[in-house]
N, C-alpha and C positions, 0 to 999 in steps of 0.2 A: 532690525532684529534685536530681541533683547540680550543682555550678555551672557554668556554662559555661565552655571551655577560653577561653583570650586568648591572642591572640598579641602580641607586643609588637611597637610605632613600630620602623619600619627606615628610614633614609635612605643611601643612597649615591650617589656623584659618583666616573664614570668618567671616563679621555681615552685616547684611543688614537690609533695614526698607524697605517697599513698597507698594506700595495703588493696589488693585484690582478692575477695574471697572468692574462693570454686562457687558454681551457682548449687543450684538443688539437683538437676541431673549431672551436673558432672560426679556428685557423690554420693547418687542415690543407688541401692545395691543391685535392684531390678535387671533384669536380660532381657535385650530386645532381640530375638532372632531375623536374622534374615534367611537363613537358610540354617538346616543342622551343623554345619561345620561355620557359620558367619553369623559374629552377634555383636549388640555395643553393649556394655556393661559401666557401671559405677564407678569410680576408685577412691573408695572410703579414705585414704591416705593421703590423698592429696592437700598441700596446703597451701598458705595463701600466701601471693608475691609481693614482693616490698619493691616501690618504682619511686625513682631521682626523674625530675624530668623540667626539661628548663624549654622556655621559647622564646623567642624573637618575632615581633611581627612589627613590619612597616608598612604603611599605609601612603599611597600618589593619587589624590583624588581619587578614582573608584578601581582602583588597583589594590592591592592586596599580597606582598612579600610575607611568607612565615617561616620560620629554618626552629624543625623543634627536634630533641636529642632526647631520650626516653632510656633509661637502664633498670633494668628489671631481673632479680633474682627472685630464684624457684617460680619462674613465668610459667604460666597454665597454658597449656597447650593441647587443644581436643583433636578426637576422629585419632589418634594415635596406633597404627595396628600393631599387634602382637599375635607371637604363635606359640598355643600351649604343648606343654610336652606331650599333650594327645594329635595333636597337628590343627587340631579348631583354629580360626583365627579370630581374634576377638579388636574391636575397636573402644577405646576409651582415653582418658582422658591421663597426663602426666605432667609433673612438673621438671621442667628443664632448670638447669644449671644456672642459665643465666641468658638472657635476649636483649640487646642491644640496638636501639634503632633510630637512626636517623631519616630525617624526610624534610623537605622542603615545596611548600607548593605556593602557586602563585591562582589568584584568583582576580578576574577579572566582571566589572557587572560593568554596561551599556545600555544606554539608550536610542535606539536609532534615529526615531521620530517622537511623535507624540501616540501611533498605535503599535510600534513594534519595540518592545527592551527584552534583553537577558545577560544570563549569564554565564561565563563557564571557568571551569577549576582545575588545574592541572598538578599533580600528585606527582612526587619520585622520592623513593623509599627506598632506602637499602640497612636489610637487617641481617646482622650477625651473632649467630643463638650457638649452644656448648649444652648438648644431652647430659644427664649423670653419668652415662657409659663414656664421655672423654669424647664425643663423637661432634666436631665442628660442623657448622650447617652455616650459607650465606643466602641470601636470596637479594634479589634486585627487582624492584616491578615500579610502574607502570600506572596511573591514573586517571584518565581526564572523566568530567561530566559535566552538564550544561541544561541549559533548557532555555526555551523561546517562548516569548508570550505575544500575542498577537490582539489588538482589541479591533473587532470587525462591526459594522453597523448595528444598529437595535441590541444593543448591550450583551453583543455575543462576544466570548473569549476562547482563543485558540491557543491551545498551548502543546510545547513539544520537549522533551527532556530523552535524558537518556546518559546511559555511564558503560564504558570501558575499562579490562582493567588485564592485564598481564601476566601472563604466570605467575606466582607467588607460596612462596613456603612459609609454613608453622609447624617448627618441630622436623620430623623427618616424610612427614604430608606437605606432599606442590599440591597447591590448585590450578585448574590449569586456567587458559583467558576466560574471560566472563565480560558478558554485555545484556544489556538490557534498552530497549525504548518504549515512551511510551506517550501516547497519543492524547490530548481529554478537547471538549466543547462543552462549552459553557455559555447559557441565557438566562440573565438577570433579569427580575418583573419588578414590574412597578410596585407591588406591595412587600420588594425585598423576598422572593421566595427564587428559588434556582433549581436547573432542571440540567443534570451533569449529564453526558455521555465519555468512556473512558474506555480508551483500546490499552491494553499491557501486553509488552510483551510482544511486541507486531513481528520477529523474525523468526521467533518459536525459539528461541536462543534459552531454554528452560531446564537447564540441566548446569550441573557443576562434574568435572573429570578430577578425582584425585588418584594422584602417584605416590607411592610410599619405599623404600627400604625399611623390612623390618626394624625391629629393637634389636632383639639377639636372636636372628637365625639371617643365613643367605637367601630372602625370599624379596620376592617383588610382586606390588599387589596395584591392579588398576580398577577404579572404582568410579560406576557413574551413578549421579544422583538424578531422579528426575522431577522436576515442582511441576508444578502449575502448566498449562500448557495457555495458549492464545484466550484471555480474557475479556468481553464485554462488561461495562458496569452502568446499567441505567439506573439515576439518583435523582430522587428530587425534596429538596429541602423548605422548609419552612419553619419559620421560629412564632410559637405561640406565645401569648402574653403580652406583657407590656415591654415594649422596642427600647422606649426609655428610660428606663429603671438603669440602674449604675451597676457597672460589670460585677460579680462577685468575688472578695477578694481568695487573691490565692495566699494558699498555706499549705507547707510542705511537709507530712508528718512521718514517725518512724520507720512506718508501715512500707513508705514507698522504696527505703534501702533494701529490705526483703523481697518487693514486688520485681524489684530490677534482677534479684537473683533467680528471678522462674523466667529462663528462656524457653 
């Protein structure tokens, strides 16, 4: 048998500094009602955070250590609820005091054989955030996700992925567990043309549950979101032109720092 590949020890130590602007809806003035007394609104006031953020990552042949520490003053924090002195409750978006957070994950990719590799990633977080109201908030959660790839005869490919992930707070909003899987098959032709089929979403697992305590009033508010429900995607791809022609190069321009701000 031939011998097995190595990858060699990696160590690296980053530091970075960086400002986060609010996007376009977090400050756009518009009301979205959900109901006459439930709505999300803009907060023209909000500004943008300054973050210290260092990492550590070491590398064991296809393993993957990273320990990164992130401090973030006037963090932006959305879905925020409030209740106005008409009693409406309104959701929007506010800047906290300060958000603090550590995480550490380990990442691992395999090969089993020559038709079966993946890989999977395990996340642990724990953040410590300070409202303007003086109001402490911790949260601890929870990460793994992964996916399998399978190469099956006549250049079909099977693939299988999928994330979990724990309770988790932002601000004085928990989210509650959250999971996702999701299925795809893939056939490769001979004149390079492919023909996807794609399940999402296989347990119907399409909803986010958020908990909140108000800002300033004694109120408690539960909130489910519903996406997308059980998805089919039949694709089929082909590339016109010449195969051989050399990739276009890329370039990065103004335009795409503003793009990133339209969630």
């Amino acid at each position: 048998m031939p011998p097995k590949k190595r990858y060699p020890n990696e160590s690296k130590t980053s530091y970075g500094k960086r400002i986060t602007r609010p996007s376009y809806n977090d400050l756009a003035p518009f009301v979205i009602f959900l109901d006459p007394n439930t709505f999300f609104f803009g907060n023209t006031k909000l500004q943008p955070s300054i973050g210290d953020n260092l990492k550590l990552n070491y590398s064991i042949d296809k393993t993957l250590f990273s320990i990164d520490y992130n401090v973030e003053s006037d963090a932006i924090a959305r879905y925020q609820p409030i209740v106005l002195e008409s009693g409406q409750q309104v959701f929007t978006s506010i800047n906290l005091d300060y958000r603090n957070t550590f995480s550490f994950l380990i990442s691992q990719r395999y090969k089993m054989n020559k038709w079966w590799d993946g890989s999977i990633n395990l996340l642990g977080v724990n953040r410590n955030m300070k409202t303007k109201e003086d109001k402490e908030i911790k949260s601890n959660y929870v990460r793994i996700n992964g996916s399998q790839s399978f190469k099956l005869p006549k250049e079909i490919t099977f693939e299988i992925s999928g994330i979990f992930q724990t309770p988790s707070k932002n601000g004085v909003a928990e989210l509650g567990n959250y999971g996702n899987m999701t299925l795809g098959l893939q056939r490769k032709f001979s004149d390079n043309s492919k023909l996807g089929l794609t399940l999402d979403n296989i347990f119907g697992f399409d909803y986010n549950v958020y908990t909140a305590d108000d800002l300033n009033a004694n109120y408690f508010t539960n909130t489910n979101y519903s996406y997308e429900p059980r998805i089919f995607k039949l694709t089929y791809t082909y590339n016109f032109g010449n195969n051989k022609m050399k990739n276009t190069r890329n370039r990065s321009t103004g335009s795409e720092d503003i793009k990133s701000r339209l969630n």
